[in-house]
ROTI-854564 format. One record per residue (C-alpha): residue number from 1; residue in three letters; x, y, z. Coordinates in Angstrom, 3 decimals, padded with zeros to 6 digits. Each point is the difference from the previous one (the first is absolute). Layout:
<pts>
     n   res         c1         c2         c3
   NUM   ala          X          Y          Z
...
</pts>
This chain:
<pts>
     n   res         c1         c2         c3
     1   unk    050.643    040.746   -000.596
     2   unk   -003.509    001.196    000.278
     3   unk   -001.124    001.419    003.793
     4   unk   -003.530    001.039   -001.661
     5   unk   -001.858   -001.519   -002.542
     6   unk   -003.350    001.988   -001.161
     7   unk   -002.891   -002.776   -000.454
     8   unk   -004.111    000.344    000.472
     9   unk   -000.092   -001.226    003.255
    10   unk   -002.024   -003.399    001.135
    11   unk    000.683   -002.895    002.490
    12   unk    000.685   -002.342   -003.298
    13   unk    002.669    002.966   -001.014
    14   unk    001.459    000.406    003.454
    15   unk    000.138   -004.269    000.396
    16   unk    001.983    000.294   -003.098
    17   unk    002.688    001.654    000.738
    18   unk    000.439   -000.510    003.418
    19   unk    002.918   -002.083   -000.386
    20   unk    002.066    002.090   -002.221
    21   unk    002.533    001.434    002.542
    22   unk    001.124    002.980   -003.097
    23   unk   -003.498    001.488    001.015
    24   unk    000.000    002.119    002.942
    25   unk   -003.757    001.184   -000.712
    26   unk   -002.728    000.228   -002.011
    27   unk   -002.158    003.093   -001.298
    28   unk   -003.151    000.484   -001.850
    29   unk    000.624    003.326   -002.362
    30   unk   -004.284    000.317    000.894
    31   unk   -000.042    000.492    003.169
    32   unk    002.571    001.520    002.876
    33   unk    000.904   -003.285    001.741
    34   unk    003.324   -001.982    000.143
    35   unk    000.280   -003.308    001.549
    36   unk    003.474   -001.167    001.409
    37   unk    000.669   -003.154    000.416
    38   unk    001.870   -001.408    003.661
    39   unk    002.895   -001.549    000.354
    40   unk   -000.768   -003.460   -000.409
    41   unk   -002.618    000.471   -002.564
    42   unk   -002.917   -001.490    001.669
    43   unk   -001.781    002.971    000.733
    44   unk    000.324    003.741   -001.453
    45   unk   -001.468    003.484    001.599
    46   unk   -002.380    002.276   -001.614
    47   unk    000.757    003.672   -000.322
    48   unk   -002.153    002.781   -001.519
    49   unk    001.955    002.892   -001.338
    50   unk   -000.811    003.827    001.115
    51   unk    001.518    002.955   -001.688
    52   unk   -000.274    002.864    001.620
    53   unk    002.069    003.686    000.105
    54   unk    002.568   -001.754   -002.399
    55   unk    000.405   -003.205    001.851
    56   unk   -000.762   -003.298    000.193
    57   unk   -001.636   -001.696    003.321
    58   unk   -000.125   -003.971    000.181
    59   unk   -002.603   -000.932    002.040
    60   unk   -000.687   -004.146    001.059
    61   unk   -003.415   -000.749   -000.905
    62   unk    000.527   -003.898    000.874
    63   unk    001.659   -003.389   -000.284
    64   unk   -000.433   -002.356   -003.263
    65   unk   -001.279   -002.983   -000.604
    66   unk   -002.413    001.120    003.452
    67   unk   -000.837    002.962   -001.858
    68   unk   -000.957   -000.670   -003.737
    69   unk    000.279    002.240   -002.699
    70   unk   -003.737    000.009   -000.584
    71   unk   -000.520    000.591    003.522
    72   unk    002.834    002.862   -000.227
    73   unk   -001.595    001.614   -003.061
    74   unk   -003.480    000.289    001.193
    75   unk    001.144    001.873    002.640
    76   unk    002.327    001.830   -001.540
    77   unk   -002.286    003.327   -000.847
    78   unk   -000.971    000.682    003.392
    79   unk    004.151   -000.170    001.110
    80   unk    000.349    002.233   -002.764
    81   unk   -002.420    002.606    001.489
    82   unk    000.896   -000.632    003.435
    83   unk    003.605    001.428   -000.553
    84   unk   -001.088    002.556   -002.072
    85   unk   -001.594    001.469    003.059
    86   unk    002.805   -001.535    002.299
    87   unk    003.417   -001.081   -000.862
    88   unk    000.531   -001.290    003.205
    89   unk   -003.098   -001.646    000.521
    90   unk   -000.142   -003.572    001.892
    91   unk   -002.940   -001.456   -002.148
    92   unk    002.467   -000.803   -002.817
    93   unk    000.501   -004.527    001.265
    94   unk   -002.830   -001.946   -001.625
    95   unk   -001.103   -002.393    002.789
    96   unk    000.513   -003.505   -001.342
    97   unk   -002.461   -001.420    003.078
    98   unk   -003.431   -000.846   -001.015
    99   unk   -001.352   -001.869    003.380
   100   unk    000.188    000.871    003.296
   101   unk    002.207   -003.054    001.330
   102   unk    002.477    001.698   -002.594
   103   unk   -000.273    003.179    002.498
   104   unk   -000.228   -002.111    003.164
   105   unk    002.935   -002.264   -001.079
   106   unk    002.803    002.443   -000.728
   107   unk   -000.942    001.962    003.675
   108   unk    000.442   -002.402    001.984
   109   unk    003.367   -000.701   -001.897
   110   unk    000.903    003.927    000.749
   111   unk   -000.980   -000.002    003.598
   112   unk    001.657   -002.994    000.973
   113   unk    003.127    001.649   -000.706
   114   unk   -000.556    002.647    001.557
   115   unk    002.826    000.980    002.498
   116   unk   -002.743    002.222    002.075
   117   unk   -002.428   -002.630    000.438
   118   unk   -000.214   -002.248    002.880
   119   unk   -000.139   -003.236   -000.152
   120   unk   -003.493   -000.033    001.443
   121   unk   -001.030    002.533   -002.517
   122   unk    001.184   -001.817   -002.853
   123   unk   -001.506   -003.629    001.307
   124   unk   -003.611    002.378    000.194
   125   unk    000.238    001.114   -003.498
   126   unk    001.121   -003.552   -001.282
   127   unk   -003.127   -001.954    002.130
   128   unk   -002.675    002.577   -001.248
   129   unk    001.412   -000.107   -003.748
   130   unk    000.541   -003.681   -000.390
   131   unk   -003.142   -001.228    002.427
   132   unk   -002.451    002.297   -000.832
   133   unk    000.439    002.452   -002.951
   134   unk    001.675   -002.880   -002.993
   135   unk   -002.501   -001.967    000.961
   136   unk   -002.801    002.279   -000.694
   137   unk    001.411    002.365   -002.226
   138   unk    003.118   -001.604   -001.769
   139   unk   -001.918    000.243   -003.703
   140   unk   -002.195    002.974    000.507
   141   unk    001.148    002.338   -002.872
   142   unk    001.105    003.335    001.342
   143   unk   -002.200    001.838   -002.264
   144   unk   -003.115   -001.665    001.412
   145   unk    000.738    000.939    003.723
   146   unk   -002.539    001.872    001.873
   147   unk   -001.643    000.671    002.907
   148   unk   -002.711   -002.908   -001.470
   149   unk    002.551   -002.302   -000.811
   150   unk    001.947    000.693    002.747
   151   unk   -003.447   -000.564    002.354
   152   unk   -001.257   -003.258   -001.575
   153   unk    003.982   -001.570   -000.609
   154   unk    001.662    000.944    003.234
   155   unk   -001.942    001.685    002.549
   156   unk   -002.898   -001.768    000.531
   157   unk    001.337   -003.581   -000.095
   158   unk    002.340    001.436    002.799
   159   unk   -001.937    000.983    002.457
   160   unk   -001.914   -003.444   -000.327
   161   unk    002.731   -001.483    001.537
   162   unk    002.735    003.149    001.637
   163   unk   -000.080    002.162    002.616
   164   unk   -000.587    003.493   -001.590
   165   unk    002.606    001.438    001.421
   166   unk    001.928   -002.868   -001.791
   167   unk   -001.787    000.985   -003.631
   168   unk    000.431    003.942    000.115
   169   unk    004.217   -001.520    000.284
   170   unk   -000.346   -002.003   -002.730
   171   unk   -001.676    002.718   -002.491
   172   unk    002.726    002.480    001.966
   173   unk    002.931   -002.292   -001.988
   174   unk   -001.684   -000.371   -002.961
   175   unk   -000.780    003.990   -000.253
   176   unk    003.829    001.011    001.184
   177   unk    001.388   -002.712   -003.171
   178   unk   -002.134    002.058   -002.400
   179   unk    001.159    003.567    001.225
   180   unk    003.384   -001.167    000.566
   181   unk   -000.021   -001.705   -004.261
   182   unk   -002.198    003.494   -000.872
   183   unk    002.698    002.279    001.670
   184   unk    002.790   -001.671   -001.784
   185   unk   -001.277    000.384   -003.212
   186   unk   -000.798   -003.920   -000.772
   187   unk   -003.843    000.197   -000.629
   188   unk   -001.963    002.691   -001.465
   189   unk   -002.206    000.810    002.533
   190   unk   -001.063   -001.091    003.523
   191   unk   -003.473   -001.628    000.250
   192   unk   -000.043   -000.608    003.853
   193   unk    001.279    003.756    000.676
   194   unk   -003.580    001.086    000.884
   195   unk   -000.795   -003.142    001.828
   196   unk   -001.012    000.059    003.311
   197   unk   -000.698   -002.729    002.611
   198   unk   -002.882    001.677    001.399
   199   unk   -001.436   -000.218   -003.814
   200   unk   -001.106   -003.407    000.382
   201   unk   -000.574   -000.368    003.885
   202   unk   -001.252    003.098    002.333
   203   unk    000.439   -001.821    003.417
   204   unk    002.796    001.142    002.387
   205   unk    002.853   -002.066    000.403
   206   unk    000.270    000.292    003.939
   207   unk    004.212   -000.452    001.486
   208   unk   -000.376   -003.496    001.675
   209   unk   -000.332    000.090    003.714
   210   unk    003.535   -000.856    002.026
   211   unk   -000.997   -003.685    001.408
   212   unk    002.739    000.831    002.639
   213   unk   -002.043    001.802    003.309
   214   unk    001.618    001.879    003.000
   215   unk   -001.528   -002.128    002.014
   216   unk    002.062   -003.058   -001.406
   217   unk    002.956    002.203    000.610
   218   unk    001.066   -002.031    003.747
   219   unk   -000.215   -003.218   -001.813
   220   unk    002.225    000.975   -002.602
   221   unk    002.920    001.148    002.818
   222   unk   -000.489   -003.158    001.846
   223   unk    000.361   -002.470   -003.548
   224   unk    003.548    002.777   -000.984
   225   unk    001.412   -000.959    003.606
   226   unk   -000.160   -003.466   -001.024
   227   unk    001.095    000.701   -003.638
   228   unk    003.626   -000.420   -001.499
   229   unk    002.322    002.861   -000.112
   230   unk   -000.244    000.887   -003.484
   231   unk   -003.820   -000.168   -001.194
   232   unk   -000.481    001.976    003.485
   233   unk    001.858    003.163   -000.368
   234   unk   -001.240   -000.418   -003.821
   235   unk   -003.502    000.074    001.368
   236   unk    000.580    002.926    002.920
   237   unk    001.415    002.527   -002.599
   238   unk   -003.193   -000.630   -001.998
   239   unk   -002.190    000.528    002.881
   240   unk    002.391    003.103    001.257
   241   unk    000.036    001.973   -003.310
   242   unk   -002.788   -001.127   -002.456
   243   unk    002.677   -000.799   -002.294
   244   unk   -000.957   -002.954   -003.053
   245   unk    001.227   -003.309    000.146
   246   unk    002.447    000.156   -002.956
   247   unk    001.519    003.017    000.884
   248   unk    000.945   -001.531    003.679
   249   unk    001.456   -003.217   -001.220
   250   unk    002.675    001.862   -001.844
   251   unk    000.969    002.214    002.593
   252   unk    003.568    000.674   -000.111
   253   unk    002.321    000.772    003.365
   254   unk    001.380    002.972   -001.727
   255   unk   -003.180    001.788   -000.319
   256   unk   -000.506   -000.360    003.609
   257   unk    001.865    002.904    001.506
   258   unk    000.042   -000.747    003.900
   259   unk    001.612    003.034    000.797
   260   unk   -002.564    002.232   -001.912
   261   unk   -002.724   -002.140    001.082
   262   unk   -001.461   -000.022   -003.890
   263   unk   -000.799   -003.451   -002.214
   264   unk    000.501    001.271   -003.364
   265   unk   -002.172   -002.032   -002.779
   266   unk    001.793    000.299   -003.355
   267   unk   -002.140    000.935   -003.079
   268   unk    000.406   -003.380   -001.851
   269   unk   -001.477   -001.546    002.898
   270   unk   -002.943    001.950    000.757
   271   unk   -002.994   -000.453   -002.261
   272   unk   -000.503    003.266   -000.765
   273   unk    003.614    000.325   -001.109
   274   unk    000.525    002.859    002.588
   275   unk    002.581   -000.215    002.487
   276   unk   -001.298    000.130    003.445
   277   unk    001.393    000.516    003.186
   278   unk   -001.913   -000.810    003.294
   279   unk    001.163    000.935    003.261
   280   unk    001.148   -002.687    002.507
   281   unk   -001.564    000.456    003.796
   282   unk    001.692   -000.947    003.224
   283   unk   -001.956   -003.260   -000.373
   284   unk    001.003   -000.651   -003.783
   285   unk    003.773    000.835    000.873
   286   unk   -000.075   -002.486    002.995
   287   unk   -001.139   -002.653   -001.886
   288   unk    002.404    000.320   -003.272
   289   unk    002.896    000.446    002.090
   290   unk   -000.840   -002.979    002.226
   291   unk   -000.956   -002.151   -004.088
   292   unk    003.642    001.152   -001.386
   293   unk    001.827   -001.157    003.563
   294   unk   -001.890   -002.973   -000.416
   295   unk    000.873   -000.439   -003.384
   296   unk    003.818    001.101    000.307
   297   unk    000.581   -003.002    002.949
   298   unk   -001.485   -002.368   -002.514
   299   unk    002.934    000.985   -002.124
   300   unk   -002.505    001.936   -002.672
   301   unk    001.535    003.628   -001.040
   302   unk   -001.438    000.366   -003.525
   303   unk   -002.236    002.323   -001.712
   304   unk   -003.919   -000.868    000.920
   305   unk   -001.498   -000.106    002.595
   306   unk   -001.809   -003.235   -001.143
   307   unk    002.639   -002.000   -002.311
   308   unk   -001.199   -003.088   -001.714
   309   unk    001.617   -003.324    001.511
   310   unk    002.489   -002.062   -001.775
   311   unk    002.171    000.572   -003.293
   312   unk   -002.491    003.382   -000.520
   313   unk    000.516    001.454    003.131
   314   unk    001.366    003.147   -001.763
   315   unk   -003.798    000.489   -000.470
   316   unk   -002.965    001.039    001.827
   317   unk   -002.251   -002.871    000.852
   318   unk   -002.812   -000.530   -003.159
   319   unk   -003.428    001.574    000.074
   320   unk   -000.885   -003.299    000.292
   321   unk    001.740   -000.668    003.393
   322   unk   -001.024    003.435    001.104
   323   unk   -003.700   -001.152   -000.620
   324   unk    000.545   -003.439    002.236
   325   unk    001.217    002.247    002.397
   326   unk   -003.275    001.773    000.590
   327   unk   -001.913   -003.080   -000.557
   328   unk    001.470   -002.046    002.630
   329   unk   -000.981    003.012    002.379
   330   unk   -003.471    000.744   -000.786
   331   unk   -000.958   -003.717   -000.881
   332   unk   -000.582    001.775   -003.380
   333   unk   -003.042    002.242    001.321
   334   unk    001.622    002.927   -000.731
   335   unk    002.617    001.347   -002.449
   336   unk    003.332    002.474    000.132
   337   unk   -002.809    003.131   -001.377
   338   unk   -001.980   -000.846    002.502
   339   unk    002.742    001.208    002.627
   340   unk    000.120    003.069   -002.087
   341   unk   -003.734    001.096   -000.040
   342   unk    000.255   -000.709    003.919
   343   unk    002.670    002.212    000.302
   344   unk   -002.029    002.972   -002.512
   345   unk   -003.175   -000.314    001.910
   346   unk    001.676    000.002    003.197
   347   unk    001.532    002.938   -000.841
   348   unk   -003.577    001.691   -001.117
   349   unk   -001.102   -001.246    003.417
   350   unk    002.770    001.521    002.031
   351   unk   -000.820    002.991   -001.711
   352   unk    003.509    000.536   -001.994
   353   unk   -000.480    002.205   -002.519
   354   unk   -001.258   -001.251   -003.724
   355   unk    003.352    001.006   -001.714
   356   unk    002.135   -001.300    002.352
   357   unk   -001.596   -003.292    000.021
   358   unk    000.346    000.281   -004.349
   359   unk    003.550    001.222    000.160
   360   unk    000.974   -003.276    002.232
   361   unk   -001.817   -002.443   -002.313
   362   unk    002.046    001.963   -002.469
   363   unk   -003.037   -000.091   -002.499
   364   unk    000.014    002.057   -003.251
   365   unk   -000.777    003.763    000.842
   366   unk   -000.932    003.070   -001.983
   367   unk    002.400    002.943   -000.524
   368   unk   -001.853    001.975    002.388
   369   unk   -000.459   -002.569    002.598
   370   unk    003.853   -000.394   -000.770
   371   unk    000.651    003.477    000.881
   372   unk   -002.071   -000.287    003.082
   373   unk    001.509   -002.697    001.295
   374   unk    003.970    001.680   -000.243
   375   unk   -001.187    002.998    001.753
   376   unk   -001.952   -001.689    003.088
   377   unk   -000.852   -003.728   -000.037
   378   unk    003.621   -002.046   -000.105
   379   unk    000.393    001.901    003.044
   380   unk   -002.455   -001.511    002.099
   381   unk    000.821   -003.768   -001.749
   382   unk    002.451   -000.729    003.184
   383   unk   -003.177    001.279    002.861
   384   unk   -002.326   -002.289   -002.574
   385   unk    002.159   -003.310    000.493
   386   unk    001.005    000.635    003.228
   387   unk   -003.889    000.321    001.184
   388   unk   -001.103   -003.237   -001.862
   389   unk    003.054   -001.795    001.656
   390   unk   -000.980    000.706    003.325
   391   unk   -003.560   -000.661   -000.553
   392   unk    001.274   -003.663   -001.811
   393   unk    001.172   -000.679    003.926
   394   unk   -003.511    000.078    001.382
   395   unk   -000.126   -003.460   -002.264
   396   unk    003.782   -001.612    000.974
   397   unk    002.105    001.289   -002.333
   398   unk    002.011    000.700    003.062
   399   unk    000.344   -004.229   -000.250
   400   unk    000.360   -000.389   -003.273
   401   unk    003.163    002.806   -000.456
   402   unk    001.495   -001.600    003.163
   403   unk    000.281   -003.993   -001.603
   404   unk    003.840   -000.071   -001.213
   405   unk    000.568   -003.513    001.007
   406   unk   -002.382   -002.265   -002.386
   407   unk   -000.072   -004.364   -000.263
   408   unk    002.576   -001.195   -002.618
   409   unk   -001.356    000.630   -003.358
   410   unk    001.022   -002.328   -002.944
   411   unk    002.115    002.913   -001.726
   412   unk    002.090    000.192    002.907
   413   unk    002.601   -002.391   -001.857
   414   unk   -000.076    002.468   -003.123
   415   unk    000.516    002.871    001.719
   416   unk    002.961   -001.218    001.274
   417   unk    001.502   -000.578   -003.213
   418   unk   -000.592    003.766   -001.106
</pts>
């Protein structure tokens, strides 16, 4: 039974004998390539062949029928010299992509499984890849992509109709799928690596401005002391520690250590995939002692703090549910970041110190700020809190931390059943 069969390779030749299951693989005696059929025989890989210091090295140049042979062999030469000056090298795959939805398509496959994406994260990349770069880019052949192409196909019909802060995300995706294909080998080169936003538009993207004001502070206790237990407390550890709105729905009872008086956020929950640990004020303490008694003579003893009603009440409530939340609070005026950029520039104006206020938000820090922060900052984290607390009851926050007894809410009858 033949495993090799020596031919002069072509698609025709490889079509062939694709179906003869005594061939393991074909080689051309002209060139240093085997191709080795899978096994199903649908498909076969391409390998070119390095000898070197009295071995042999296999190295996968690509997939047939998406790579032809003619494709294969043109390219062939420059593989040839590439190992000659690296045996090891990564530029060995010949891409098989020719447009950039080819690019586009297959990262948004990768990142949406992705186990250290969030869900929000991968719903971003999916919206700015299927809204706004297929639709304007899904042909454009990679080998024609520019900063002019790039300027007259995508940037400028953007900002016709976007937010810039909206378009610099978009071209963000589409320039992390490139580097992300480049870096693993599956195109040749990277034609958005030099690409920058501020290429094709100078003007400064300013942070938008919090909608939520101090002085709308004392209306906000007065609506929580009419509010429902759960979207309350929700809203109140927002407001107390800056902390995002995804993060607080799936807080988990076990990461609230009373004793300590620390809320521990675990890394899969935190955007920046850091886990962060706040710590918990008189105030804060009060109030999540007085939510769990609440919740224990209600008959609840499970994990979150926020558990979904019904048959999924082993989860936290949806983002979705979390959003109503906040809506039915501020009439939709203001959102859950809102709270947070309230609690950062109250911080600036009760003259907490910079890092402090960065190492609460738990944003993404240098290694030196990193250092600083170990050696001097966390300690003064518990003062920081502690003095935006008490300033928080110049508005009734006193009030709002003191409501334990709220109207009948309509998931009264489902948290019974937990």
């Amino acid at each position: 039974m033949s495993q090799t069969l020596s031919v002069n390779l072509s698609d025709a030749v490889i079509r062939r004998h694709i179906n003869d299951p005594s061939i393991r693989q074909l080689k051309d005696p002209r060139y240093p390539l085997r191709l080795r059929f899978n096994a199903d025989r649908t498909r076969a890989s391409w390998h070119v062949i390095k000898y070197a210091s009295g071995g042999t090295r296999w190295r996968k140049a690509g997939a047939w029928p998406d790579l032809s042979t003619k494709a294969l062999l043109s390219r062939l030469p420059e593989i040839q010299a590439e190992l000659a000056v690296n045996p090891h090298s990564a530029r060995v795959r010949v891409s098989t992509w020719e447009s950039v939805g080819d690019v586009l398509r297959w990262y948004q496959e990768r990142t949406a499984k992705n186990a250290r994406l969030s869900k929000t994260r991968k719903a971003t990349i999916k919206s700015a890849i299927h809204r706004h770069l297929l639709p304007l880019l899904d042909e454009q052949p990679i080998q024609t992509l520019n900063h002019a192409t790039l300027d007259e196909a995508l940037i400028w019909p953007l900002q016709a109709r976007l937010a810039l802060s909206t378009v610099r995300q978009v071209l963000a995706v589409l320039k992390q799928s490139f580097k992300q294909a480049h870096k693993l080998g599956l195109i040749e080169t990277n034609p958005t690596g030099a690409v920058r936003f501020g290429d094709f538009i100078d003007a400064r993207i300013a942070p938008r401005a919090g909608v939520f004001r101090v002085d709308q502070l004392t209306d906000l206790m007065e609506r929580l002391t009419r509010t429902d237990n759960e979207p309350r407390v929700m809203i109140l550890l927002m407001l107390l520690h800056g902390t995002r709105l995804g993060e607080t729905r799936m807080a988990r009872w076990r990461d609230v250590d009373i004793e300590r008086t620390t809320w521990t956020l675990p890394e899969q929950h935190t955007k920046p995939r850091r886990e962060h640990r706040l710590p918990l004020t008189d105030m804060a303490v009060d109030l999540l002692t007085r939510y769990r008694d609440w919740q224990r003579e209600r008959g609840y003893t499970g994990v979150y703090l926020f558990p979904s009603a019904g048959r999924y009440h082993g989860s936290p409530i949806t983002s979705v549910t979390a959003c109503h939340w906040v809506q039915s609070v501020s009439d939709k005026r203001w959102s859950s970041h809102d709270l947070r950029k309230l609690a950062r520039t109250s911080w600036a104006d009760l003259g907490i110190d910079y890092m402090v206020g960065e190492l609460l938000l738990n944003h993404a820090l240098s290694k030196l700020d990193r250092t600083y922060i170990h050696t001097y900052v966390e300690r003064q984290a518990r003062e920081a809190l502690e003095r935006y607390h008490d300033w928080l009851l110049g508005y009734g926050l006193h009030d709002a931390l003191a409501e334990t007894t709220p109207r009948p809410t309509r998931n009264r009858r489902a948290m019974r059943r937990r």
